[in-house]
C-alpha positions as CSV (number, residue, x, y, z in Angstrom):
1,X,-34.5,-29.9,12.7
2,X,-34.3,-26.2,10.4
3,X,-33.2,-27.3,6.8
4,X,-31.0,-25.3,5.3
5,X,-32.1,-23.7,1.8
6,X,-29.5,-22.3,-0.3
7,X,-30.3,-18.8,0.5
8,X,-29.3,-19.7,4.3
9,X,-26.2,-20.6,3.4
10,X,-23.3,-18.4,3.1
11,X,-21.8,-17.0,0.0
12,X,-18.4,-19.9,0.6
13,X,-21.0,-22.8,1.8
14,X,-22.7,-22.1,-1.8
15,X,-19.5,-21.8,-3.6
16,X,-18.2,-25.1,-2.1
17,X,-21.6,-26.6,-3.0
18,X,-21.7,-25.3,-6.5
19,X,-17.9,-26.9,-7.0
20,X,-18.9,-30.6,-5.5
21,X,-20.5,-32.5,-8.4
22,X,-22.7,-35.7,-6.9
23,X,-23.0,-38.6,-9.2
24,X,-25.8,-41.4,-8.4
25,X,-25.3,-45.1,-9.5
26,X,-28.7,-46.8,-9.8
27,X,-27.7,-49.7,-10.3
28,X,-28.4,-52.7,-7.5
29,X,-25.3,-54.8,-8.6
30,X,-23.2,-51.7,-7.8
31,X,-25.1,-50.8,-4.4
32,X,-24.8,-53.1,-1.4
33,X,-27.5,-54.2,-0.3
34,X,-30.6,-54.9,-2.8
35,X,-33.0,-51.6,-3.6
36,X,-30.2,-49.4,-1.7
37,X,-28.7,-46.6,-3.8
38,X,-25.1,-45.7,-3.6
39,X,-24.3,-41.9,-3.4
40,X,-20.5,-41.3,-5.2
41,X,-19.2,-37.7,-4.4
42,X,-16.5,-36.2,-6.6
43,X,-14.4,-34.0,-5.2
44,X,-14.0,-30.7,-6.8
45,X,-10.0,-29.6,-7.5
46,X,-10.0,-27.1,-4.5
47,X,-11.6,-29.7,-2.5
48,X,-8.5,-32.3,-3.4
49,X,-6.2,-29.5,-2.6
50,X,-7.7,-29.2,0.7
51,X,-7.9,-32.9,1.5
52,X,-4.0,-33.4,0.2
53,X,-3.0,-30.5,2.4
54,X,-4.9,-31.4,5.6
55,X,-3.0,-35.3,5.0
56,X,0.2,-33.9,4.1
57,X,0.8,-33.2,8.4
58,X,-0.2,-33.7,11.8
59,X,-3.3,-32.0,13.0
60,X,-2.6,-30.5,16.2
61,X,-5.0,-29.9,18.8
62,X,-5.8,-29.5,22.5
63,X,-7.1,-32.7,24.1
64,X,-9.7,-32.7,26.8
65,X,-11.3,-35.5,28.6
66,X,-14.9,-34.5,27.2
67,X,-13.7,-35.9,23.6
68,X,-14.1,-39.5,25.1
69,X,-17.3,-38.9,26.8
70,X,-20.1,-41.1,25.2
71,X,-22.8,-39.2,22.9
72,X,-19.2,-35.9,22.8
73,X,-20.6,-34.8,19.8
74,X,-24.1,-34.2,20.9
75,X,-23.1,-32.6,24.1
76,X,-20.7,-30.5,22.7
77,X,-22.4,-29.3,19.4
78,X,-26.3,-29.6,20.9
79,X,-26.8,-29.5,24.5
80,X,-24.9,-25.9,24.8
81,X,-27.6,-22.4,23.6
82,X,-27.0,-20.8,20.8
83,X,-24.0,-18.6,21.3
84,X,-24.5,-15.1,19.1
85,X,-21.9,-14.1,16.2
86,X,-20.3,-10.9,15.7
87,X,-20.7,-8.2,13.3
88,X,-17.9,-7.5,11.7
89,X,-19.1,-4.9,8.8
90,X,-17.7,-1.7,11.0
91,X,-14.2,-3.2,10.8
92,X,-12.0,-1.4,8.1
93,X,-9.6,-0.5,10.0
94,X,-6.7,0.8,7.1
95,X,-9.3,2.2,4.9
96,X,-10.6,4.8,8.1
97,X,-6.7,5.0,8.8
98,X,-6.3,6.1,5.5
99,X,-9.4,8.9,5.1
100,X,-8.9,10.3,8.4
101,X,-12.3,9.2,9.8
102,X,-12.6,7.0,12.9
103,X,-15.0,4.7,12.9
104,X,-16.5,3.7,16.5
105,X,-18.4,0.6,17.2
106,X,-21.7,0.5,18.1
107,X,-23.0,-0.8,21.1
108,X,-25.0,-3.5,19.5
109,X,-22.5,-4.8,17.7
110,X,-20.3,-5.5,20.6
111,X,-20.0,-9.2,21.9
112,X,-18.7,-9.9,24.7
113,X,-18.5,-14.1,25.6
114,X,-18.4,-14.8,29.1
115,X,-16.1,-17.8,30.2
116,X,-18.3,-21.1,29.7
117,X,-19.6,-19.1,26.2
118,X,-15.8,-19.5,25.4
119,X,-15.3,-22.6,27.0
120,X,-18.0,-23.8,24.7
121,X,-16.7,-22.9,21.4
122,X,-12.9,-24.0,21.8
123,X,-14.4,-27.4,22.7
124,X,-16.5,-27.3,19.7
125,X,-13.1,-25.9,17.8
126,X,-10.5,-28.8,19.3
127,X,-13.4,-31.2,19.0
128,X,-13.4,-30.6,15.2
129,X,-9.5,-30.7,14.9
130,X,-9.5,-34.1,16.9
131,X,-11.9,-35.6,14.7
132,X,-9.3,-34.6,11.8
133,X,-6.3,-36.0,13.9
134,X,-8.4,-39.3,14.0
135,X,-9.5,-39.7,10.5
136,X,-5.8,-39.0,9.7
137,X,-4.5,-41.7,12.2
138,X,-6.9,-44.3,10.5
139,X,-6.0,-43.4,7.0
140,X,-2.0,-43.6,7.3
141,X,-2.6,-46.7,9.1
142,X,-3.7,-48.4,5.7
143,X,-1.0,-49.0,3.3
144,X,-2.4,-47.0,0.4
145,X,-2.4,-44.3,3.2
146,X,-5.1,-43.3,0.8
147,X,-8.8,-42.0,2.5
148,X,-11.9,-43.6,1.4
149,X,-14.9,-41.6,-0.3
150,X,-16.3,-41.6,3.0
151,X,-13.2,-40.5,5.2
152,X,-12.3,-37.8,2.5
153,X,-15.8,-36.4,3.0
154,X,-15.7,-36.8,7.0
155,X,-12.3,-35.1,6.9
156,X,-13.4,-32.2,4.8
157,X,-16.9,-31.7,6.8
158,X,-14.5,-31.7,10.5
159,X,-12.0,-29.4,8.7
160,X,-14.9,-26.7,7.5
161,X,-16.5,-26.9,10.9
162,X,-13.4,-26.2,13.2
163,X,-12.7,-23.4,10.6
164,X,-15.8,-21.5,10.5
165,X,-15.9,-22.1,14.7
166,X,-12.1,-20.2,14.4
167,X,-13.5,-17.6,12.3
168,X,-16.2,-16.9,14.9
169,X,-13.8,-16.7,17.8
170,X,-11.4,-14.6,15.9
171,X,-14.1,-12.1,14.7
172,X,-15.4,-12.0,18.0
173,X,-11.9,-10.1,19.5
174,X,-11.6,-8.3,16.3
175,X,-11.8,-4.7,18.7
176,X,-9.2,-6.0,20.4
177,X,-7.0,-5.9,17.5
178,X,-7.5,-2.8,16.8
179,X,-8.0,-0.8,20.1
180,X,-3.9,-2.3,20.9
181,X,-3.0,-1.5,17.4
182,X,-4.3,2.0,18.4
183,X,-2.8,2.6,21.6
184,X,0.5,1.1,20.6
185,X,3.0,3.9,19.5
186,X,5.9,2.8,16.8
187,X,6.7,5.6,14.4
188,X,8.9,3.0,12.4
189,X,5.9,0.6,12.3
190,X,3.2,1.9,9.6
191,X,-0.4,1.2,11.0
192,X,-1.9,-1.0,8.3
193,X,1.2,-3.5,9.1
194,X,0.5,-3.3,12.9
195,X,-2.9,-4.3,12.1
196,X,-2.5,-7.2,9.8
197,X,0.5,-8.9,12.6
198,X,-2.1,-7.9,15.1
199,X,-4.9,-10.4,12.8
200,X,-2.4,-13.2,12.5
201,X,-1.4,-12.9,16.2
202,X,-4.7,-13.5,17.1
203,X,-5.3,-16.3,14.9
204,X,-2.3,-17.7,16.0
205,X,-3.8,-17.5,20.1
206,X,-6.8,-19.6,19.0
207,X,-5.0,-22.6,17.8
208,X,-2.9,-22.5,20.8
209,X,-5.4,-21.6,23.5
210,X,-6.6,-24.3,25.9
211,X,-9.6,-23.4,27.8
212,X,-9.3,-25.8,30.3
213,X,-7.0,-23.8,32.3
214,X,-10.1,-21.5,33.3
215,X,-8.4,-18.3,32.1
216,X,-10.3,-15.9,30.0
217,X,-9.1,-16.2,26.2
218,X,-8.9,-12.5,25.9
219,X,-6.2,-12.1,28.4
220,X,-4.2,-14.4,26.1
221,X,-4.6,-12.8,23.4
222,X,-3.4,-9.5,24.2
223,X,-0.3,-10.8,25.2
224,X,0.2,-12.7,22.1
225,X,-0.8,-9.2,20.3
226,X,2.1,-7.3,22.3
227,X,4.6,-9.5,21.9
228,X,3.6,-9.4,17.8
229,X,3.9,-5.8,17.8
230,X,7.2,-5.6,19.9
231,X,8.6,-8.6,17.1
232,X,7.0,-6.5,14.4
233,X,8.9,-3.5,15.9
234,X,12.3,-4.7,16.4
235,X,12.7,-6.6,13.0
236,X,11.8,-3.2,11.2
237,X,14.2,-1.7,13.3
238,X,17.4,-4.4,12.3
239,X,16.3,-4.2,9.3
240,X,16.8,0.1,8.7
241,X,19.7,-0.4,10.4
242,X,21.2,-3.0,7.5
243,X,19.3,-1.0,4.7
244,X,19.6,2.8,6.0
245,X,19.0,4.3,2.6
246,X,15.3,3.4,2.4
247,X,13.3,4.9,-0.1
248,X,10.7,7.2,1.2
249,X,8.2,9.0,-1.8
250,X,7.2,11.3,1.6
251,X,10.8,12.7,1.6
252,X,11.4,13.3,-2.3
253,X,11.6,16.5,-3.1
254,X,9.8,17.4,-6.7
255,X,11.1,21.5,-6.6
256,X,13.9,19.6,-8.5
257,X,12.9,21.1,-12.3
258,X,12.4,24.9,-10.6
259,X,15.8,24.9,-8.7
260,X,16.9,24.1,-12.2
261,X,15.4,27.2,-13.8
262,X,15.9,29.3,-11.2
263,X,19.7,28.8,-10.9
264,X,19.6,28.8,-14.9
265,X,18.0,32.3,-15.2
266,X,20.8,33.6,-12.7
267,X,23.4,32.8,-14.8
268,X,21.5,34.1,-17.7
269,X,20.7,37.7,-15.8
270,X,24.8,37.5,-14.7
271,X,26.1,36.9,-18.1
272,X,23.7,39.6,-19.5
273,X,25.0,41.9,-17.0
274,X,28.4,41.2,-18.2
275,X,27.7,41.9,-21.9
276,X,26.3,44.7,-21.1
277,X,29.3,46.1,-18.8
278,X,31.8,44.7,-21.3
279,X,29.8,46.0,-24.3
280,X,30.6,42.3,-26.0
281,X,27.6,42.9,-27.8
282,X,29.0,46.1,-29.8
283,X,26.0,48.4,-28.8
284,X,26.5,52.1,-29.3
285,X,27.1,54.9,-26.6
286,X,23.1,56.4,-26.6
287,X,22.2,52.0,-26.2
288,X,24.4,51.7,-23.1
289,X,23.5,54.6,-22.0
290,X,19.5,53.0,-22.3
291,X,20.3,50.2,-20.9
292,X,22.3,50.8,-18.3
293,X,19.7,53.5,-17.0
294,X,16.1,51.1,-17.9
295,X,17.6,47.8,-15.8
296,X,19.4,49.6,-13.0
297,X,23.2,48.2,-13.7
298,X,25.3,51.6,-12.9
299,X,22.6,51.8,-10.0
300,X,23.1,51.4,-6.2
301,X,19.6,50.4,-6.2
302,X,18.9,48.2,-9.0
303,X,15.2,47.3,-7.7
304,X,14.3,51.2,-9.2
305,X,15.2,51.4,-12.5
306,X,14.4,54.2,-14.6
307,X,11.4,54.7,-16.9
308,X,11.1,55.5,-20.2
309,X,10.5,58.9,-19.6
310,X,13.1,59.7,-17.1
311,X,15.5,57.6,-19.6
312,X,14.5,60.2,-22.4
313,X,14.8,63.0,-20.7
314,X,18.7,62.2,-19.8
315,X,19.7,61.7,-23.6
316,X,17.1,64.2,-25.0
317,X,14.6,62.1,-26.9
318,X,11.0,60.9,-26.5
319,X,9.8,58.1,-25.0
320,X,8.9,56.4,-27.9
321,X,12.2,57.0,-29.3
322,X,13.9,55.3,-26.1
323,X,11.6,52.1,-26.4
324,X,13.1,51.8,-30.2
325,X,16.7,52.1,-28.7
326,X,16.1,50.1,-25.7
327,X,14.2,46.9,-28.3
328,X,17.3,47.3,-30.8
329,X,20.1,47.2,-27.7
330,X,18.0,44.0,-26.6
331,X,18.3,42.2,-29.8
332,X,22.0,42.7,-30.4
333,X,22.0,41.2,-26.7
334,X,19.8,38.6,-27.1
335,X,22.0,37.3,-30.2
336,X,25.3,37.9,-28.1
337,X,23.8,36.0,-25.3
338,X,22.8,32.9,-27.7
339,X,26.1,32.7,-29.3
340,X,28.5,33.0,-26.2
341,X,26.4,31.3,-23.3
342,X,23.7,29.1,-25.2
343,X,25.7,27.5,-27.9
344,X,23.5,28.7,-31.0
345,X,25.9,28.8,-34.4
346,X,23.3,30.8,-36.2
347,X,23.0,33.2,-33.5
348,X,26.7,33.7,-33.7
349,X,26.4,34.3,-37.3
350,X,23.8,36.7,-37.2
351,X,25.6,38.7,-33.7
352,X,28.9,38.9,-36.0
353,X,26.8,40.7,-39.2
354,X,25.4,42.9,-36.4
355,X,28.3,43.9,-35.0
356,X,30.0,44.7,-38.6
357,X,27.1,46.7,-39.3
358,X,28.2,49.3,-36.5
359,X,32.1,48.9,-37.3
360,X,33.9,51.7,-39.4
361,X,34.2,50.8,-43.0
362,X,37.8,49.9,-43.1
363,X,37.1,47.7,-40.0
364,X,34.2,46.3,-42.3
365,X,36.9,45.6,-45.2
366,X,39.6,44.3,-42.8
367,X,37.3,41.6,-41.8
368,X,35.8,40.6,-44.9
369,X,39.5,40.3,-46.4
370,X,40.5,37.8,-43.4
371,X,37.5,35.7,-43.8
């Protein structure tokens, strides 16, 4: 017999190991028979959750006439060769959905069980879980309906067995979780979702799979698969039809601050335009003329506007001269167009001196007198 060493065992094994605390009475009163010692285990609190779990209901199983056999456990746990486990460090399925990158399986990591290698294991699985159903019938057949030390242990060592024999059986079919997942087409159904009902589908096929019917397990499985995708499928489907309005962050639109801007700076350029044309901003004849010309508004074609020097040479000045006119036009526009479109009091104070600057004086005095 191999014994196991702590580094054999696997990173759960040597959790559960670190958790279970073993106390050792000495003393020969305590122990039953003279010079024996008595081993007490205490359960760690995960293990009592476990243990109050696995009592709580019926542990199902399928039965088989080799259970009842004399010496069952050594045929069905010693007599059969070794059966080899998968790999299962290439499967990451969502993450390689999510990069882009496909990730292929190499031939030596495949497994492939051949019917008695299956038949094997799902004895060795329902074995396990009859074992539970057994303890369980013994203990609620007390009237404490309390286990012993000794059952609590047995019921614990059956449970973690049949599990880690389920693992091995699930990981083995792993690629065929995935190669269905892939070849299944729902546009309503996100991959990583497919995947994960595709995992619990399969899960599902082990505890219900009876090997005794000489069928191969895969061939179960993939319909148990299908038929999770198609219920997968069509309760996504009921539900968008009683929620339509689903958010999707795909469909939002962010332009939401530049349509904003854009539409703002048309009604800017428009009401320019008319301030301009209406001369609301009390500019003189030679600063329409300057404006009018530099930004195209008597224009046909207002993409062309005139230079500076083309400008000048219509009103008879330099172009230095026009770029003084043109900056002093803007500035009596630029206070018109804060006062009247944006709002701005002070703005509006300062366009109104502005615009009495340029008035007659009696229009000046007129004014003042109102105010």
């Amino acid at each position: 017999m191999v014994r196991t060493t702590p580094s054999n065992l696997s990173p759960l094994e040597q959790d559960r190991k670190r958790n279970t605390k073993v106390d050792v009475v000495a003393d020969k009163a305590v122990a039953q028979k003279p010079g024996v010692v008595t081993v007490t285990r205490t359960l760690s609190a995960s293990d009592q959750k476990l243990l109050s779990d696995l009592l709580e209901s019926e542990q199902d199983f399928i039965d088989s006439p080799a259970f009842y056999e004399d010496d069952a456990v050594t045929k069905i746990y010693d007599e059969p060769a070794g059966i080899p486990k998968p790999d299962t460090s290439w499967y990451h399925p969502v993450m390689d959905d999510l990069s882009g990158r496909t990730r292929t399986i190499k031939t030596a990591q495949q497994i492939i069980l051949t019917g008695a290698q299956e038949k094997v294991l799902f004895h060795q699985f329902n074995y396990a879980r009859y074992r539970i159903w057994k303890l369980q019938q013994e203990v609620w057949a007390t009237t404490s309906r309390k286990p012993t030390p000794v059952q609590a242990a047995e019921i614990l060592k059956w449970y973690r067995r049949s599990d880690e024999i389920r693992q091995q059986i699930a990981n083995t079919n792993l690629a065929l979780v995935l190669a269905m997942a892939k070849r299944t087409r729902m546009s309503e159904v996100d991959f990583a979702d497919l995947v994960s009902e595709g995992n619990m589908a399969l899960l599902r096929a082990v505890d219900k799979f009876d090997a005794g019917r000489g069928y191969k397990f895969s061939t179960y499985a993939c319909r148990a698969i299908l038929k999770a995708f198609s219920r997968q499928g069509m309760k996504l489907s009921k539900y968008r039809q009683r929620f339509p309005t689903d958010f999707d962050p795909k469909l939002e639109r962010s332009n939401f601050l530049e349509t904003k801007r854009s539409t703002f700076e048309k009604d800017a350029a428009e009401e320019v335009k008319r301030i301009v044309i209406q001369n609301r901003a009390e500019l003189t004849d030679v600063e329409r003329t300057v404006i009018e010309h530099r930004f195209g508004l008597e224009s046909t074609d207002p993409e062309r506007p005139m230079t500076l020097e083309q400008v000048g040479q219509i009103i008879g000045v330099t172009k230095e001269r026009v770029r003084q006119i043109q900056n002093k036009a803007m500035e009596k526009i630029r206070l018109t167009l804060e006062a009247n479109f944006l709002g701005n009091k002070e703005a509006k104070d300062a366009a109104a001196a502005a615009a009495a600057v340029n008035m007659p004086a009696r229009s000046r005095e007129e004014m003042i007198v109102s105010n």
